[in-house]
C-alpha positions in Angstrom: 82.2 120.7 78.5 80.2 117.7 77.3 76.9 117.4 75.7 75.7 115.2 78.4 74.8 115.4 81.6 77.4 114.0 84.1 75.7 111.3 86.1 76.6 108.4 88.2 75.2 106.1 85.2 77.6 107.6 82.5 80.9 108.5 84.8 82.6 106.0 86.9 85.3 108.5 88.9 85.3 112.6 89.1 88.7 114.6 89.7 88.1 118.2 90.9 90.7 120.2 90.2 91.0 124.6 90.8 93.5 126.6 89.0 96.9 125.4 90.0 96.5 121.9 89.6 100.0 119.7 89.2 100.2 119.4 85.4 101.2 115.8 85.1 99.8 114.5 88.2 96.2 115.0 86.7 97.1 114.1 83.3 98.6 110.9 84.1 95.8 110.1 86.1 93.3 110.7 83.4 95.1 108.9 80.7 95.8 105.8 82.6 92.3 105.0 83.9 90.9 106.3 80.0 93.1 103.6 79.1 91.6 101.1 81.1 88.5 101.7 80.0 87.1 103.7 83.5 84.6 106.2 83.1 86.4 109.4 84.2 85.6 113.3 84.5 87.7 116.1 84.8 85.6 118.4 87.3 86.5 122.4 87.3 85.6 123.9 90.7 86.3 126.7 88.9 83.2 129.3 87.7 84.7 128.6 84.2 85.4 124.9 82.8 88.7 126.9 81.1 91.1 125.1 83.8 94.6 126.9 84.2 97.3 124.7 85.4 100.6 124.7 88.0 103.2 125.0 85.1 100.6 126.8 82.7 99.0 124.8 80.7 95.3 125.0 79.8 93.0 122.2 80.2 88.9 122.5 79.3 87.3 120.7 82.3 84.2 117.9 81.2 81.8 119.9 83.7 81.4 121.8 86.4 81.4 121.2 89.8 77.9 122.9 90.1 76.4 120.2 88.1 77.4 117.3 89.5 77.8 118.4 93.4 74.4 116.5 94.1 75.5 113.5 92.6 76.9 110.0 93.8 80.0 108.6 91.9 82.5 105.3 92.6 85.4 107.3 93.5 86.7 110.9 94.1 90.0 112.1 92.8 92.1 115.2 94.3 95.4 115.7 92.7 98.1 118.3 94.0 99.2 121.5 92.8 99.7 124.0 96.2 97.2 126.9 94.7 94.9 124.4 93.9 94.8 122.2 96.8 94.4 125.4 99.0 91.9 126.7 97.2 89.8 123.1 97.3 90.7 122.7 101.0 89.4 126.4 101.8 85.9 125.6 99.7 83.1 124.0 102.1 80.8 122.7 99.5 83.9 120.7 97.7 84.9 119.2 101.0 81.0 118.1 102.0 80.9 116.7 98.6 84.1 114.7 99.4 82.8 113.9 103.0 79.3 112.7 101.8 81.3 109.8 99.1 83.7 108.9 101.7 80.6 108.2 104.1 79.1 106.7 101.7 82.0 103.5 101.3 82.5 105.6 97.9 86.6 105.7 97.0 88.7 108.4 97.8 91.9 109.3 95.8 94.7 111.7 97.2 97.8 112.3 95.9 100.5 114.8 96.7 100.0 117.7 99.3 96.0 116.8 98.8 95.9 113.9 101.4 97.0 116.8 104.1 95.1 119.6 102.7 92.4 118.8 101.4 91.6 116.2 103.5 93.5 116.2 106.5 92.9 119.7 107.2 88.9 119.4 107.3 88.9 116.0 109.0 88.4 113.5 106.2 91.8 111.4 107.5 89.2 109.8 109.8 92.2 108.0 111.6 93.0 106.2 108.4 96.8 105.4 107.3 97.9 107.7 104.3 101.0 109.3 103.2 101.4 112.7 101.2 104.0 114.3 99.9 106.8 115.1 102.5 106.7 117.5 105.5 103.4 117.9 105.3 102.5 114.9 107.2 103.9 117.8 110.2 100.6 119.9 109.1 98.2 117.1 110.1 97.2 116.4 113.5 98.7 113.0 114.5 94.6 111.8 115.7 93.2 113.0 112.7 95.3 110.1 110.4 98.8 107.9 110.8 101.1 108.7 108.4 103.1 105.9 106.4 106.3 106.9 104.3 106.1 105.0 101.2 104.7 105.5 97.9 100.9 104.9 97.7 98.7 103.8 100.8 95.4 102.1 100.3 93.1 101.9 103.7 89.9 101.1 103.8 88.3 103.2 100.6 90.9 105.6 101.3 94.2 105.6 98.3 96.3 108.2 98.9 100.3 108.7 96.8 103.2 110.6 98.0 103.6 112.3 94.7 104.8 112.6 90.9 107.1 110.2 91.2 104.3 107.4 92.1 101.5 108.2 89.9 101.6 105.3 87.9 101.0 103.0 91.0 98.8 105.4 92.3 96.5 105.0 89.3 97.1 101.7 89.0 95.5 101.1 92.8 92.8 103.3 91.4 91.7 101.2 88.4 92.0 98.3 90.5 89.7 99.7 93.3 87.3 100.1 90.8 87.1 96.6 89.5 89.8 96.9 86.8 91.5 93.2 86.9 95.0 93.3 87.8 96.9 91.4 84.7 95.0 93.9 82.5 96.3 97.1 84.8 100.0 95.5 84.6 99.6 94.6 81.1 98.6 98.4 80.5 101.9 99.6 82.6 104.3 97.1 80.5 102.6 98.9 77.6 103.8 102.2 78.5 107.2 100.8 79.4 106.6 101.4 83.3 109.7 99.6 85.3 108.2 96.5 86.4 111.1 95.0 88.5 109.2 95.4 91.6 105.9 94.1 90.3 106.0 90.2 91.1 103.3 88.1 91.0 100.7 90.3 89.5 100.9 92.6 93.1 100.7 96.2 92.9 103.0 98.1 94.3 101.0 99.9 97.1 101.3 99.6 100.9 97.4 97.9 102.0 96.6 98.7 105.5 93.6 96.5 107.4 92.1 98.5 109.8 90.6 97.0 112.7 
């Protein structure tokens, strides 16, 4: 764990993760907004910070969850992983810390079976547009959010992904949302050799939905 104390004045973004957390999903996510310069923390909910993931990897966490629930950051991240997004969807103080940013105008990230579980399970959908990764959608009630079938959704403070497949954009809509400028996030993806054919005009490739 760090020296530190995590606070809102030294950490930007938190991503809570429980054992079973998608591998990639969360690493990619980390790296990319790292490389942009965001102030991110990798958050066990775990009693240990010694993280274990989907595929068996292990991760050491920046804190714990116990040290940071009373804070306020810019954005909450939930990644996938079934065994982990279960276990955060089934643990009351993780959700009310989820509820209290999103109340709050704070960001919320959710990408692959978290937008229905985590949040759509407990509520936290709040009739917003999202998408998550397929056939799960069939989990959520249809008042509780509107599903959209495309890569990564941003409503509102809500940015949720469909998956692996779009975590780059995902992250990308991320470190936007949180006042990265846009020709420094695509200059980032070209650096990484992302396929940019269907990034024109310095536009992300995310579905925006105004709600009115």
């Amino acid at each position: 764990m760090t020296t530190d104390a995590i606070t809102s004045a030294n950490t930007q973004a938190v991503m809570l993760v429980k054992n079973g957390f998608e591998d990639a999903e969360a690493i990619m996510v980390l790296d990319f907004l790292r490389r942009m310069e965001v102030k991110v923390k990798l958050i066990s909910c775990e009693d240990s910070p010694t993280l274990h993931s989907y595929w068996g990897l292990t991760m050491q966490a920046d804190g714990l969850f116990a040290e940071i629930k009373e804070q306020l950051f810019s954005m909450v991240i939930v990644v996938g992983g079934p065994n982990n997004t279960t276990s955060l969807e089934q643990d009351a103080a993780v959700i009310a810390f989820i509820d209290k940013h999103d109340q709050a105008g704070k960001f919320i990230g959710a990408e692959c079976s978290a937008p229905a579980k985590v949040l759509g399970h407990n509520g936290l959908l709040r009739g917003r547009h999202y998408v998550c990764s397929s056939g799960l959608e069939s989990t959520v009630k249809e008042c509780e959010g509107i599903f959209v079938d495309t890569g990564v959704v941003k409503d509102s403070n809500l940015i949720t992904c469909k998956g692996l497949g779009q975590s780059f954009d995902f992250v990308a809509a991320l470190a936007v949302a949180l006042g990265c400028k846009v020709d420094a996030t695509l200059q980032q993806q070209e650096h990484i050799y992302m396929d940019m054919q269907a990034v024109a005009g310095a536009e992300l490739r995310l579905t925006t939905v105004t709600t009115i």
